[in-house]
C-alpha positions as CSV (number, residue, x, y, z in Angstrom):
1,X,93.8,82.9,115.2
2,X,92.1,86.4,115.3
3,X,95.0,88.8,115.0
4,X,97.8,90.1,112.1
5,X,98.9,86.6,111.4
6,X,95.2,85.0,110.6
7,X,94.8,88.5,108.3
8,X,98.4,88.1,107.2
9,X,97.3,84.2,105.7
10,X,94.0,85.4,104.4
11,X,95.7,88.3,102.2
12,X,98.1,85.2,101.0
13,X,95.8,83.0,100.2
14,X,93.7,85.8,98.6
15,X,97.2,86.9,95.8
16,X,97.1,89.1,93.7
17,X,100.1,91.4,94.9
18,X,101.5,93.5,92.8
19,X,105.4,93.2,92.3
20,X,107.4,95.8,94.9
21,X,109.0,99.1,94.2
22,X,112.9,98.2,93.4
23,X,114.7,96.8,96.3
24,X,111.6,95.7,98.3
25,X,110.2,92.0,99.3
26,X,108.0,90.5,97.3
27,X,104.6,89.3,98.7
28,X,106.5,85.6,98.6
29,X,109.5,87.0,100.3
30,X,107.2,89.0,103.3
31,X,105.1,85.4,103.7
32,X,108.4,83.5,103.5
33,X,110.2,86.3,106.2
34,X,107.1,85.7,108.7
35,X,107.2,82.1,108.6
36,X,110.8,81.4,108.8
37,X,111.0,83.7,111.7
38,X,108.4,81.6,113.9
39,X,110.5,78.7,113.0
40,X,113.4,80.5,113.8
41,X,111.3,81.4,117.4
42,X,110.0,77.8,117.6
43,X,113.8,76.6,118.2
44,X,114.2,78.9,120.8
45,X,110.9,78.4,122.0
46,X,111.9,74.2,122.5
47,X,115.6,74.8,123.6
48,X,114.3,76.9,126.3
49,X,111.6,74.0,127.3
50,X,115.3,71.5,127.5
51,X,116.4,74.1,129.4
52,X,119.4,75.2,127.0
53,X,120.4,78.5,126.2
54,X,119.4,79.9,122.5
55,X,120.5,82.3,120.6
56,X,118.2,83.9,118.1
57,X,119.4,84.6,114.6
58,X,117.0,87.0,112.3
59,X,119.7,86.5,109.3
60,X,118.6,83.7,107.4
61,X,115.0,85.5,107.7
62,X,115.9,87.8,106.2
63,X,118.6,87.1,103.4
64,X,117.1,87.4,100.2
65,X,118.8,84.7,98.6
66,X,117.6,82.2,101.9
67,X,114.0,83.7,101.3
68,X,113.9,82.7,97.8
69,X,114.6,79.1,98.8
70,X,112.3,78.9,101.4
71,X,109.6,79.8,98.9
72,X,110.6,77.1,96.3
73,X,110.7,74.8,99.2
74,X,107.0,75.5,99.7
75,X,106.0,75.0,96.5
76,X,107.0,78.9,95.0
77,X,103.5,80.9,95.9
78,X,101.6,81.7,98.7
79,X,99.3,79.0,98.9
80,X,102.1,76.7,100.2
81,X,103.4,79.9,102.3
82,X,99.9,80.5,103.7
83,X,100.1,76.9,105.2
84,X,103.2,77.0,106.5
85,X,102.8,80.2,108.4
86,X,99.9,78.8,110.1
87,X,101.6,75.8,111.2
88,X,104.2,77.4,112.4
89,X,102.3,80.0,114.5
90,X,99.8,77.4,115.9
91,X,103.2,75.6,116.7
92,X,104.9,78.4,118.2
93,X,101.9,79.6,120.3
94,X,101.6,75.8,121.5
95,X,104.9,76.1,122.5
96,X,105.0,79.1,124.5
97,X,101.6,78.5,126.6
98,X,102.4,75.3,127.5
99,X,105.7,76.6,129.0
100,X,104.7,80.2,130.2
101,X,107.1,81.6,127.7
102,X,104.2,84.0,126.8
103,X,106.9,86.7,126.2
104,X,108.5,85.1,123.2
105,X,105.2,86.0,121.4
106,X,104.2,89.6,122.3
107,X,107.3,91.3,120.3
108,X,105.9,88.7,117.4
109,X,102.1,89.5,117.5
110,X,102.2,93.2,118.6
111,X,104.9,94.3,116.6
112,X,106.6,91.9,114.0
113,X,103.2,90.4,112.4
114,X,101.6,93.7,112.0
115,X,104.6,95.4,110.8
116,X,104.4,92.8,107.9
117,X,100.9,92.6,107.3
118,X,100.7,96.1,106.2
119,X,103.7,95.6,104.1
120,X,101.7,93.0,102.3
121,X,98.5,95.3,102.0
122,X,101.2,97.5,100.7
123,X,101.3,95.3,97.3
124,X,97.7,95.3,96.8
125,X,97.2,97.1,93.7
126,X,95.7,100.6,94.2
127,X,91.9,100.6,93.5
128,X,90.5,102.1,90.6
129,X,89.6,106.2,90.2
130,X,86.5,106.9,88.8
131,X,86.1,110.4,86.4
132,X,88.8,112.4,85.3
133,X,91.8,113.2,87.1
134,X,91.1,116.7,89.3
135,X,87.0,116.7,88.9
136,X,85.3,114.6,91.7
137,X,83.2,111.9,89.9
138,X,79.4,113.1,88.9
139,X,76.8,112.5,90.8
140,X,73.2,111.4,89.9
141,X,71.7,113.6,92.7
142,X,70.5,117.1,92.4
C-alpha cells in the first residue's frame, strides 16, 4: 500500500494534530470519515459480487455525530483508526480485483484519499520560525 491511504495511516499513527479551525474535522473525524467510507464501498463492493444492486450512502460518513461513534468504537484515537483503515482498504482492494470492479476504487485512491490526506497534513502544527518576524534568520557565512 504505496499511495494516499498508506501516507494517510502513517500521519495517524504518527498524532500529533493540532485541533481544527471552528467547524472543521478533527484528525479522529478525517481517519474515521476515510475508513467508514471503504466500509461503506466494501458493501457495495460484495453486493455487486451476489449480483444485487447497491446503493451507496456517503451520510453516515460523514455525520458528525456517526463519526464521533465510530471513533469511540475504535478505541477514541488514531491508533485504533490507523488499523481499521488499513483493513478496510486491503479489504476493499481484495474485493474489487478479484471481481474486476477496479472502478469502484479509482474515485477512492485518485481523488477521495488524497483529498483527505492533505486535510490531515492540514492539522500538523506549523513548524517553528527562526529570528524575528520580518528579518530573514542570520547567517554564519560571510
Amino acid at each position: 500500500m504505496d499511495d494516499a491511504f498508506a501516507a494517510m495511516i502513517t500521519e495517524a499513527l504518527a498524532g500529533g494534530f493540532r485541533q481544527p479551525r471552528r467547524g472543521g474535522w478533527s484528525a479522529e473525524r478525517i481517519v474515521a470519515h476515510v475508513a467508514r467510507n471503504q466500509e461503506e464501498l466494501i458493501g457495495v463492493a460484495e453486493a455487486a459480487l451476489r449480483g444485487e444492486t447497491a446503493e451507496y450512502g456517503h451520510e453516515a460518513a460523514t455525520d458528525p455525530a456517526d463519526l464521533d461513534r465510530y471513533v469511540d468504537r475504535y478505541g477514541g484515537g488514531l491508533r485504533g483508526l490507523a488499523d481499521r483503515l488499513a483493513e478496510t482498504v486491503v479489504a476493499l482492494r481484495t474485493l474489487c480485483d478479484g471481481a474486476g470492479l477496479q472502478h469502484l476504487l479509482r474515485h477512492e485512491e485518485d481523488v477521495h484519499g488524497p483529498e483527505h490526506l492533505a486535510e490531515l497534513l492540514a492539522l500538523r502544527p506549523s513548524p517553528k520560525r527562526s529570528g524575528r518576524p520580518g528579518r530573514a534568520p542570520s547567517s554564519d557565512q560571510p
